[in-house]
N, C-alpha and C positions, 0 to 999 in steps of 0.2 A: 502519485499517492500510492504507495504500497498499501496490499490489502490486508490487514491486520489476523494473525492467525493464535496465539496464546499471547493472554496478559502481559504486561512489563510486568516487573517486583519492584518494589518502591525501593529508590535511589535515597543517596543525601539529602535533595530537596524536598523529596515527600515527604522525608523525617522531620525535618523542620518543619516544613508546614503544618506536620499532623500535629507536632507538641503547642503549635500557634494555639489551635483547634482546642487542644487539651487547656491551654492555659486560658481560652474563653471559654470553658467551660467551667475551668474549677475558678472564673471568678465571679460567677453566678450567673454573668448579662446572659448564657447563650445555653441552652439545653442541649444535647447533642442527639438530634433526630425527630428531635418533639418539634410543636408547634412554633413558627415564630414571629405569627400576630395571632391574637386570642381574636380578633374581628373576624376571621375566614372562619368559614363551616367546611370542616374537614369532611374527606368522602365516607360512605360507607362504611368501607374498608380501614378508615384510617385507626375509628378506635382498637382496632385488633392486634395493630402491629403497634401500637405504642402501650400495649397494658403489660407486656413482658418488659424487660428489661432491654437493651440496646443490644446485649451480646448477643441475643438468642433471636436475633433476627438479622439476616442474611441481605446484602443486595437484592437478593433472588426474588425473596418474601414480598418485597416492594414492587419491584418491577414486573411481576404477577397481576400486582394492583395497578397498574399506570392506565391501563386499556376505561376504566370505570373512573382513576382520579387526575388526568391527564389536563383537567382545566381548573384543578383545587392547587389554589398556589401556597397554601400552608404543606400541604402533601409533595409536591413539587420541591419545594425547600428543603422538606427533612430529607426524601432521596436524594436529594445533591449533598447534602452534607455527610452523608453514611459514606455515599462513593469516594467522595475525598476520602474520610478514612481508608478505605480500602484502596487508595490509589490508583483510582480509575474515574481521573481528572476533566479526560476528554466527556465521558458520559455524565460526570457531575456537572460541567460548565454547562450542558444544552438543555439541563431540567431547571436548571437555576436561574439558567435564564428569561425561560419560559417562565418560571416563578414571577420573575421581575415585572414580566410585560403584564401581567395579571396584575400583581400588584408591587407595582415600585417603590414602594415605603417599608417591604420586609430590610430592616435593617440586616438582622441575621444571614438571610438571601443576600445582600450585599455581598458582606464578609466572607463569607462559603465563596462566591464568584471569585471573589479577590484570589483565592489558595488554587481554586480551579484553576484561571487564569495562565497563574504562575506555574502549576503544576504543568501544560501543557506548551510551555515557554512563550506565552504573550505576554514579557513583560512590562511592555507598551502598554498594553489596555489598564492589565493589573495595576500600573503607576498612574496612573489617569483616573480610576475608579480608587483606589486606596486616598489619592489627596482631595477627590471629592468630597471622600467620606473624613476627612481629618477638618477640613475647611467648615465642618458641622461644628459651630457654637455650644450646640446642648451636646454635645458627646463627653460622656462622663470617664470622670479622670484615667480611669485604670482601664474601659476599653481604649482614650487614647495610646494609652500605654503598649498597648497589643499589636494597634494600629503601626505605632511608629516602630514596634519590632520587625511587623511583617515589612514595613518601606525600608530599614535596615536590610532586612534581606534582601530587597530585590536590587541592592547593589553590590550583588557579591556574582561573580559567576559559579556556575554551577555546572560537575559533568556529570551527565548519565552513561550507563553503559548498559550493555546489554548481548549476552552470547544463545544464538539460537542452536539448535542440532537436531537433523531431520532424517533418520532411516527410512529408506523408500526399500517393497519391493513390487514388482510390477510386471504386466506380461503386455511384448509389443507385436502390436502384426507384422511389423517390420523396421528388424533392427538395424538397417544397415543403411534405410532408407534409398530402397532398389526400386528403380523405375515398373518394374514390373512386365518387362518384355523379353521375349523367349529369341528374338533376334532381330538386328539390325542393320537397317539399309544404306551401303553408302552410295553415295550421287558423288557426280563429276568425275569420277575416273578414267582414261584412257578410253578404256573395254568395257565402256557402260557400266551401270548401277550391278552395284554387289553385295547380294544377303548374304549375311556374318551369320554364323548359329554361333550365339553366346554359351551354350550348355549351362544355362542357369545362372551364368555371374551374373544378370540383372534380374535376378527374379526376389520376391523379396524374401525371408527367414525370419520367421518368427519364431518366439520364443519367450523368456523368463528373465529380467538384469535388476539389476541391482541400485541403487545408488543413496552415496552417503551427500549430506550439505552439512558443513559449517557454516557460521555468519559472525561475526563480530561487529558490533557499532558499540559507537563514543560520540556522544552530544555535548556542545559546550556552548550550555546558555550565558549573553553577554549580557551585564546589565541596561544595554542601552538597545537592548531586541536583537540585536543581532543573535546568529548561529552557527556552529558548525558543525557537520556532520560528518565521520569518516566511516565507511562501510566495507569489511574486506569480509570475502566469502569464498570455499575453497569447496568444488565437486569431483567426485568424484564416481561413476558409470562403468557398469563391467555387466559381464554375461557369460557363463558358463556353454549355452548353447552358440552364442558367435562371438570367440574374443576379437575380432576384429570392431566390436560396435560398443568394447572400451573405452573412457577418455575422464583427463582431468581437465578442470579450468578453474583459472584463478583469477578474480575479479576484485579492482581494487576502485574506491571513489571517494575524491573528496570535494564536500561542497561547503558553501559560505553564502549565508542570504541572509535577509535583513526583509521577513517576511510583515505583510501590510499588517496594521493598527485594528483591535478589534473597534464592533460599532460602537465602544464608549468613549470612543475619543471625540464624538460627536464630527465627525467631518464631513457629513453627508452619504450623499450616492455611494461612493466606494474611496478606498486609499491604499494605496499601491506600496511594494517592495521591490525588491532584487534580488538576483542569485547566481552564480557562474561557479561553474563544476569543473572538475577534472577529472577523469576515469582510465583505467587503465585494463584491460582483460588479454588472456592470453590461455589457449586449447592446445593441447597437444591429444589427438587421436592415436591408436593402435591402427586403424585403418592406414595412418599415414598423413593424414591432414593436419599441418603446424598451423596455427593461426594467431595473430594477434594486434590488435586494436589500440590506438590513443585518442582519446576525443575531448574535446573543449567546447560548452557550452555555458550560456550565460541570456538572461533577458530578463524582466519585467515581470511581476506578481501583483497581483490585483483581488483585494475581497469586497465582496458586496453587504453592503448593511441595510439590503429594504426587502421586505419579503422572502420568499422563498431561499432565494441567491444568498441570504445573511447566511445561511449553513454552507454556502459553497467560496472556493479558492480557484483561480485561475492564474493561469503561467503562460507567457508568450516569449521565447527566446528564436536565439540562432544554436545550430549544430554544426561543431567541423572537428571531421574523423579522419584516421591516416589508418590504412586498412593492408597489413600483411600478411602475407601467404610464405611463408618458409620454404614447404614444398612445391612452390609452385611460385614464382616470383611473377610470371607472365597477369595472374590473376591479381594481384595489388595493386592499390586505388585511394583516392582523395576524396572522401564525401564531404559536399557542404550544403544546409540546408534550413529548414524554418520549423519549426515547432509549438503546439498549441496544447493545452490540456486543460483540463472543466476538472474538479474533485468536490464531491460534496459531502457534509459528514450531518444528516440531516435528524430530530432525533431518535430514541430508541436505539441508538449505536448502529445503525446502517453507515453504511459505505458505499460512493460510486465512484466512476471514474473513467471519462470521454478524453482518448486522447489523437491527434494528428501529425501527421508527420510529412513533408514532403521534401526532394530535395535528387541532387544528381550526384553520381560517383563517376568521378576522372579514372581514367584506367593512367598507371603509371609509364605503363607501355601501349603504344598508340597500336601496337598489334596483337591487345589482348583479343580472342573472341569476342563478338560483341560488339568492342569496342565503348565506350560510356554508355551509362544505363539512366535511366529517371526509376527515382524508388519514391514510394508513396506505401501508408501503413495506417490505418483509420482500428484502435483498440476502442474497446469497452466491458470494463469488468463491476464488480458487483461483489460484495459484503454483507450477510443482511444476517442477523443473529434471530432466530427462530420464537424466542421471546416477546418479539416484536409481534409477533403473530399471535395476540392473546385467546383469539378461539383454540388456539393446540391446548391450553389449559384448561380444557372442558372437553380433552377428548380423550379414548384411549393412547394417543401418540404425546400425552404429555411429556414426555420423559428425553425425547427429539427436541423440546423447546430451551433446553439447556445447551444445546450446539447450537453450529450456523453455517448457513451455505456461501460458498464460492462460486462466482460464475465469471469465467475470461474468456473474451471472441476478440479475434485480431484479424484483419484480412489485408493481407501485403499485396504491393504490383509493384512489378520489376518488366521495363520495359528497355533491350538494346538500341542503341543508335544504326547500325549495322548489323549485315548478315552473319548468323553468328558461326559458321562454318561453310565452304563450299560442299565438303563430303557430309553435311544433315542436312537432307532436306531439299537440297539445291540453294545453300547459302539463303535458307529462308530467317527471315530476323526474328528474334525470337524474344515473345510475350510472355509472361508468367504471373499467375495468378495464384497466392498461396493464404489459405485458409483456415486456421485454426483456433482451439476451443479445449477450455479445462473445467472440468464442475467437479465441487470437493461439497462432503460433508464432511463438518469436522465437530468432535464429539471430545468434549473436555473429562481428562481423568481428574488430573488434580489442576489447583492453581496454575500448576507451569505447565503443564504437561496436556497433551489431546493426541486423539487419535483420529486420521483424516482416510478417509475412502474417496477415490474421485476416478475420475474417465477424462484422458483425453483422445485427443481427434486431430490429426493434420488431413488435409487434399491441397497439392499445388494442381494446377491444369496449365500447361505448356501448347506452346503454338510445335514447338516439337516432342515427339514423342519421347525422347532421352529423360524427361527433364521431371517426367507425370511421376509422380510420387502421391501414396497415401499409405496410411499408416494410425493404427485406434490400438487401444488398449484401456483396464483397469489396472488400477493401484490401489496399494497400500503404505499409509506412513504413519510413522511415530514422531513427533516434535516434541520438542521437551524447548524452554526458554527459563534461562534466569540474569 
């Protein structure tokens, strides 16, 4: 699950959908934001944001109000229906649905779900709930009519696009990612152990760098659920204080899944999908370091439809990587391994995200250092949009509740098969433990556009001292997406 940083802009299909929207609107059945069972007693709040007019009230305005109208399903309703309009599908599907379970006779709330649905490309559920609602006897003639425009649509594919660009600048304790020792012991020599003075080359250099991200994605929703996904992203990393801790990388991936049935397909416990990727990336450093990767991966998607877990998405595959070193051929290697990941999108637009990874890398040459390694890598990151937090709205830090915070912790283990050198250590084999952590606030200018402040943090801890690396710094970026 990627953690979500500025809005999408609404595509082709949000335009259709929004004019679906429009056309049941202007044929009277559906108000757009208003109530839509006169039997519910709207909250408090409710009559204040429907005495203006629709225009003059914001997402924002409402979801202000969720903390106080969070179990009024007339309220629940109108906020899913406004966020369709505004194209913000995923957060309309999880209030609408809420709606539902309050009370499942909001016709209106149906309908809105149906566009949500689709909008977030579940065209499975969206088709399953659309011929529910058409299989209705009393459903009068010209909402049929809207009815079978929207199931017309959902057998068309559809692509989204979407180009990100992110200016960073940032200051690192260490650019070059220097173990931090002033000199070095070798063992096994003839003439006994011999201290090296390094004069600094491992010490580390901090300083000020730079870097730019592009990102290009294309989505191709199929009418029969399937997906695809192509993501290419190009970085680029430099430094006035140490050119040497420049570098470009080019990341390309393409996936195809046929992700699980929302819970209105009625199939119980949970209903599963599939996925298999293809990715390609490739580093070229000033330092010297060529690098680059091919990996094929594929397994199993699974979503839950009972309680809590109905907000979350789980994936179980295999991973196999073919792993180059340009300048260094000696280090090049075969990974293959197991994969697990939790995502849950639970509401109020939060985001998480538990992922696992174990697995072994073949050295190519049986006389790399080392020799194979076992890598293991336990993440967990965090989305949570500050709105959600409706006490900020009653305090002086209201004006923070318009951003959201990022939170990523990953902890790697890398352990060799063998002694990874006779001259470190005395051929001692060598462990590694690496640690790391990013927290962003990011703070929306406009629609597309935010501005994100964050800190990160690495520590590796090695069984040899070469290997001990740390390294923090703050940043600053600009993101912009359309």
């Amino acid at each position: 699950m990627p953690i979500p940083s500025v809005p999408n802009t609404p595509s082709t299909d949000r335009i259709l959908h929004r004019g679906l929207l429009l056309a049941l609107a202007l044929s009277g059945l559906i108000a757009p934001g208003v109530a839509f069972a006169v039997e519910d007693q709207p909250c408090a709040a409710y009559p204040a944001l429907t005495r203006s007019p629709m225009v003059n009230n914001s997402p924002d305005d409402w979801l202000a109000a969720l903390g106080a109208c969070q179990n009024d399903a007339t309220f629940l309703a109108g906020l899913g229906d406004l966020l369709n309009q505004h194209g913000r599908y995923q957060e309309a599907g999880e209030h609408l649905e809420r709606a539902l379970m309050l009370n499942p006779g909001l016709k209106g709330a149906q309908l809105s779900y149906v566009v949500a649905l689709a909008g977030i490309g579940d065209n499975r559920a969206a088709e399953a709930l659309l011929d529910s609602l058409l299989a209705d006897t009393t459903m009068p003639v010209n909402l049929r009519r809207a009815l079978e425009q929207q199931r017309a649509l959902q057998n068309t594919p559809v692509l989204q696009t979407r180009w990100t660009l992110n200016a960073r600048w940032g200051y690192d304790s260490n650019l070059l990612s220097a173990p931090n020792l002033t000199g070095l012991t070798l063992t096994g020599l003839p003439g006994g152990d011999i201290r090296w003075d390094t004069e600094g080359a491992l010490l580390p250099h901090a300083g000020q760098y730079y870097r730019t991200d592009a990102q290009f994605e294309l989505r191709r929703l199929e009418p029969n659920g399937a997906r695809w996904d192509l993501t290419a992203s190009l970085r680029n990393r430099h430094s006035r204080v140490e050119p040497l801790a420049g570098a470009n990388q080019l990341d390309l991936a393409l996936e195809r899944s046929k992700p699980p049935a929302g819970p209105s397909n009625g199939s119980g416990l949970a209903s599963w999908g599939h996925y298999i990727s293809v990715a390609g990336s490739a580093l070229t450093a000033r330092s010297g370091t060529q690098f680059a990767s091919l990996s094929l991966s594929g397994g199993i998607a699974l979503a839950w439809h009972q309680g809590w877990a109905a907000a979350c998405r789980t994936r179980v595959g295999v991973d196999l990587q073919a792993r180059y070193y340009d300048n260094s051929r000696l280090l090049s290697g075969r990974y293959t391994g197991l994969m697990g990941s939790l995502s849950c999108e639970p509401p109020q637009g939060s985001q998480w995200l538990l992922g696992l990874k174990a697995g072994r890398d073949v050295a190519d040459n049986p006389e790399r250092s080392g020799g194979d390694q076992n890598q293991f890598s336990l993440r967990a990151a965090g989305f949570l949009p500050l709105s959600a937090l409706t006490s900020l709205h009653k305090t002086a830090f209201e004006a923070l509740g318009q951003g959201a915070i990022t939170a990523d912790f990953e902890t790697n283990y890398y352990q060799d098969s063998k002694g990874f050198s006779p001259f470190l250590e005395s051929g001692r084999t060598r462990l590694m433990r690496r640690h790391s952590m990013r927290l962003e606030y990011q703070h929306p200018i406009t629609r597309h556009s935010a501005v994100v402040m964050g800190l990160e943090a690495t520590r590796q801890k090695s069984t040899i001292d070469l290997f001990q690396v740390q390294s923090a710094g703050p940043y600053m970026t600009f993101r912009t997406a359309w």
